[in-house]
C-alpha positions in Angstrom: 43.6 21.8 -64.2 41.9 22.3 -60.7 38.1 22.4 -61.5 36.2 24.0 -64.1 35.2 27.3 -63.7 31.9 28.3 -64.7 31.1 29.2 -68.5 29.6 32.4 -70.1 29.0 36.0 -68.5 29.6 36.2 -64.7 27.6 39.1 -62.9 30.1 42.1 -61.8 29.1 44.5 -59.7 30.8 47.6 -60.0 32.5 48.0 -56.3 36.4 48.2 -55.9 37.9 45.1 -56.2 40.3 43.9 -53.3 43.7 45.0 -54.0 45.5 41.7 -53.6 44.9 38.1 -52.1 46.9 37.4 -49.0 48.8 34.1 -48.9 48.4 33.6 -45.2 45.2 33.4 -43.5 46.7 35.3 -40.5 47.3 38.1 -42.1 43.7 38.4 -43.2 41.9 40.7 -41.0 38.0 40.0 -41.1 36.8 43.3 -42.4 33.1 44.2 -43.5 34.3 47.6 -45.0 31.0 47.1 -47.5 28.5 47.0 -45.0 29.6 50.5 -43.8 29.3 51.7 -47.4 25.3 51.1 -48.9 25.9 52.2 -52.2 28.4 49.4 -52.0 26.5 47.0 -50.1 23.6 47.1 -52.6 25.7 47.1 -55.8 27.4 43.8 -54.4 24.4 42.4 -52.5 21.2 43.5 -54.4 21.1 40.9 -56.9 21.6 37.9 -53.8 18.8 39.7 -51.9 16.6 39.7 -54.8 16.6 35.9 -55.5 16.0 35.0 -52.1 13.3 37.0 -52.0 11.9 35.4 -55.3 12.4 32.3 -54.0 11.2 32.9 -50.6 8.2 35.0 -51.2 5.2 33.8 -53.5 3.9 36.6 -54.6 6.1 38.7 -57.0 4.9 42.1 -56.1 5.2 41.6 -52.4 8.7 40.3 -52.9 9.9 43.4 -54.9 8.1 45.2 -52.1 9.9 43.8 -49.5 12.6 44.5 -51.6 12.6 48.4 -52.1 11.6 48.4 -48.7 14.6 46.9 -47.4 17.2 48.6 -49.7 15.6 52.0 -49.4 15.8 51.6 -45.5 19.4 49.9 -45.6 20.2 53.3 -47.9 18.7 55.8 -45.0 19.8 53.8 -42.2 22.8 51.3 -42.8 22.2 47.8 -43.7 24.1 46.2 -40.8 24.5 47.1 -37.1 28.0 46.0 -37.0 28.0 45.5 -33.6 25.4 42.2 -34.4 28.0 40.7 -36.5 29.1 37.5 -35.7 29.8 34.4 -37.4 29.6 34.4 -41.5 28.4 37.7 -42.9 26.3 35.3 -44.7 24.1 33.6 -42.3 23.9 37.2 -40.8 22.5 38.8 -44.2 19.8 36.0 -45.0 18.4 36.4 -41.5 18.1 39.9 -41.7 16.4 40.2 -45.1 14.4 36.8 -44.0 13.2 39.2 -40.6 12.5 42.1 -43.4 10.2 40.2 -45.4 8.2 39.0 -41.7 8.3 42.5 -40.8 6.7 43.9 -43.9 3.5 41.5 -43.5 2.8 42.2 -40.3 3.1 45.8 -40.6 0.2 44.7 -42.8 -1.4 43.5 -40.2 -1.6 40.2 -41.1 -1.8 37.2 -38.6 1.3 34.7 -38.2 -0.1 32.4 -39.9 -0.7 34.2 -42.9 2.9 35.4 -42.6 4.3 32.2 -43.5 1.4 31.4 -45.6 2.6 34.7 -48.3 6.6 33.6 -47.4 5.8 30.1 -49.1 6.3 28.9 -52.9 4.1 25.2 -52.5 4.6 23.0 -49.9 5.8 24.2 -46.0 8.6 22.2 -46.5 9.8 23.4 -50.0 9.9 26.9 -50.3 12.6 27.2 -47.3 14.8 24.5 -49.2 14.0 26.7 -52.0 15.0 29.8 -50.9 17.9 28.4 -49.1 19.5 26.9 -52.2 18.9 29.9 -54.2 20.9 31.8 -51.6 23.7 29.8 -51.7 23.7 30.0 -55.4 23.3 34.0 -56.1 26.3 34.4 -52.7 28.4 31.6 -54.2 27.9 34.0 -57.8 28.7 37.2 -55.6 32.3 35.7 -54.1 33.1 34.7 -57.8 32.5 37.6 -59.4 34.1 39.8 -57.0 36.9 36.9 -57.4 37.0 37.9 -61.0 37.1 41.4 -60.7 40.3 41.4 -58.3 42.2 39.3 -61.0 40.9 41.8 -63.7 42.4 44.5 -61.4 45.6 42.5 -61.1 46.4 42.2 -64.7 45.9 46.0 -65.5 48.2 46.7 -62.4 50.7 44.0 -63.4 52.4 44.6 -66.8 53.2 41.4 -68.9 50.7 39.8 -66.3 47.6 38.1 -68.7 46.2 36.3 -65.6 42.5 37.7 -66.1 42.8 36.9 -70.0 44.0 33.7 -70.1 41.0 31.9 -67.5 38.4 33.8 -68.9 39.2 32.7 -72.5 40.0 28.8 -70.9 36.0 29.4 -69.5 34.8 30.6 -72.4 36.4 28.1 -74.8 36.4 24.9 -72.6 37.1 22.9 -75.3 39.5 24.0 -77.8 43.5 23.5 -76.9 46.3 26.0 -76.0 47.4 26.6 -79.5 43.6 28.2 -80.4 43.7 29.6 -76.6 47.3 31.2 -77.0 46.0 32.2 -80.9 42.8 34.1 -79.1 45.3 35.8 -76.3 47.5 37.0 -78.8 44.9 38.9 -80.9 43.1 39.7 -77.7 46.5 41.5 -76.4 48.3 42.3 -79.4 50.8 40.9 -78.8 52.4 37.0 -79.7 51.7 34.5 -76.8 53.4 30.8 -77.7 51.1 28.0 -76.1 53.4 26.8 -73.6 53.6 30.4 -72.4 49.8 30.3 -72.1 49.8 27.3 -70.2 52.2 28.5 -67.8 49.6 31.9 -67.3 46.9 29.5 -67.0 49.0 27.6 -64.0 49.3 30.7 -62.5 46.0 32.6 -62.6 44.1 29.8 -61.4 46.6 29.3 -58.3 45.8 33.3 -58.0 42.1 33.0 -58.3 42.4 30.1 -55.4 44.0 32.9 -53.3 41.4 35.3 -54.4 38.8 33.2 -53.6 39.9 32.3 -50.0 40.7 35.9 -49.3 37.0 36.8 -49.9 35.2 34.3 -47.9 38.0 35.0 -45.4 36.7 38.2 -45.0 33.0 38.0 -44.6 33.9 35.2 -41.1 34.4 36.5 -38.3 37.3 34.1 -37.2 38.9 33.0 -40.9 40.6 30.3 -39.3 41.6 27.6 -41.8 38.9 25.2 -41.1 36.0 27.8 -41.2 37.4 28.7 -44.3 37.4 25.4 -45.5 33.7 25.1 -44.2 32.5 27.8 -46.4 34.2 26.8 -49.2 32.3 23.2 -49.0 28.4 25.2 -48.4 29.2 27.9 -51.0 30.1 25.2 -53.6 33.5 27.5 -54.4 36.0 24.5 -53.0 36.5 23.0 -56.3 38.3 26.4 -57.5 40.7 25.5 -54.9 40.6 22.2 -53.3 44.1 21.4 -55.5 46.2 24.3 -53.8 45.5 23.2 -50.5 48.9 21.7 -49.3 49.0 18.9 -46.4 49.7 21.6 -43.7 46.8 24.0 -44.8 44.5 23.9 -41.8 47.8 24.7 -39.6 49.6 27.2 -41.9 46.1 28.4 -43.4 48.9 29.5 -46.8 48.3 27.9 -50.1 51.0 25.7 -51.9 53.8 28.1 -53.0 53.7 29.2 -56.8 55.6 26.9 -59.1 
């Protein structure tokens, strides 16, 4: 099985799910349809934004400060000038809130150096590392959750489909076997589901969630071309959910290996 994916409760925010995961990278379109939407864009991004601050801000009442600031603005005002996007959505958003925080102190009127003095958790040189990690970590949580919504989505759309069943009960039962797997679908479902059918549902939905996967960091580049792809994969940690469906001719197809 290709990877582990990660155990217990997964944060999902409530914003529509992508409809489907495209099997060619050319016929992704980058699209930041969320950042145009701020309800959206805070449902899905809040939680990120929130850590980094944490991470990146010493004290805990300036970072919720900077915080509430920076949402209640994005809400009256947008949270992205679209016309500034380039690159990864992702280095784009951490510099912005990064420039809110710096904002907010010296609208204090604090000096520069006491800017970075209150942006610090110890040491100069750890709380960046910190805070970058911990971005990382809450976005790489963000693309899997709205990974795991889409395949939610799928099944309800699909009939006889169990693809959002099946790898949430292999994650949340690592160890037991497909008989006490297929024995927990079938009561889950109400219906019979033989362990070699469960198996083959398994194959399936984690070859779907690859797709998923790529299709969301696809569309927060702003040229999804098989290598950048790749790239983000590797620095958002998510290329172990995939690395197995990526044929020999993935960086010049940019499609995933056929189903079996």
């Amino acid at each position: 099985m290709p990877g582990t994916l990660p155990k217990g409760r997964v944060m999902e925010p409530p914003s529509p799910a992508p409809s489907g995961p495209h099997s060619r990278l050319d016929q992704i379109s980058t699209r930041w349809a969320v950042v145009n939407d701020p309800l959206q864009f805070m449902l899905r991004y809040g939680p990120a934004i929130q850590r980094y601050l944490s991470a990146l801000i010493k004290n805990p009442h300036d970072a919720e400060e900077v915080l509430q600031d920076f949402l209640l603005r994005g809400l009256q005002r947008g949270f992205v000038r679209t016309e500034s996007l380039r690159g990864r959505f992702r280095d784009y958003l951490k510099t912005a809130v990064r420039n809110a925080a710096l904002t907010h102190f010296r609208h204090r009127q604090l000096k520069l150096h006491g800017d970075l003095a209150e942006l610090q958790i110890a040491a100069p040189d750890e709380a960046p590392l910190t805070a970058d990690l911990e971005w990382a970590a809450q976005w790489r949580q963000c693309v899997l959750a709205r990974a795991w919504q889409a395949l939610d989505q799928h099944q309800r759309q699909s009939p006889g489909n169990l693809f959002y069943t099946v790898l949430r009960l292999s994650c949340d039962h690592p160890d037991e076997d497909s008989r006490a797997l297929a024995a927990r679908a079938s009561a889950a479902v109400n219906r019979t589901l033989r362990p070699d059918a469960f198996r083959k549902q398994v194959s399936r939905a984690r070859r779907h969630f690859a797709e998923l996967l790529v299709a969301e960091v696809a569309q927060t580049l702003e040229d999804p071309s098989p290598d950048q792809v790749e790239e983000e994969l590797i620095e958002v940690g998510l290329m172990e959910f995939v690395r197995d469906f990526l044929p020999a001719d993935w960086r010049s197809r940019g499609q995933l290996s056929d189903p079996e």
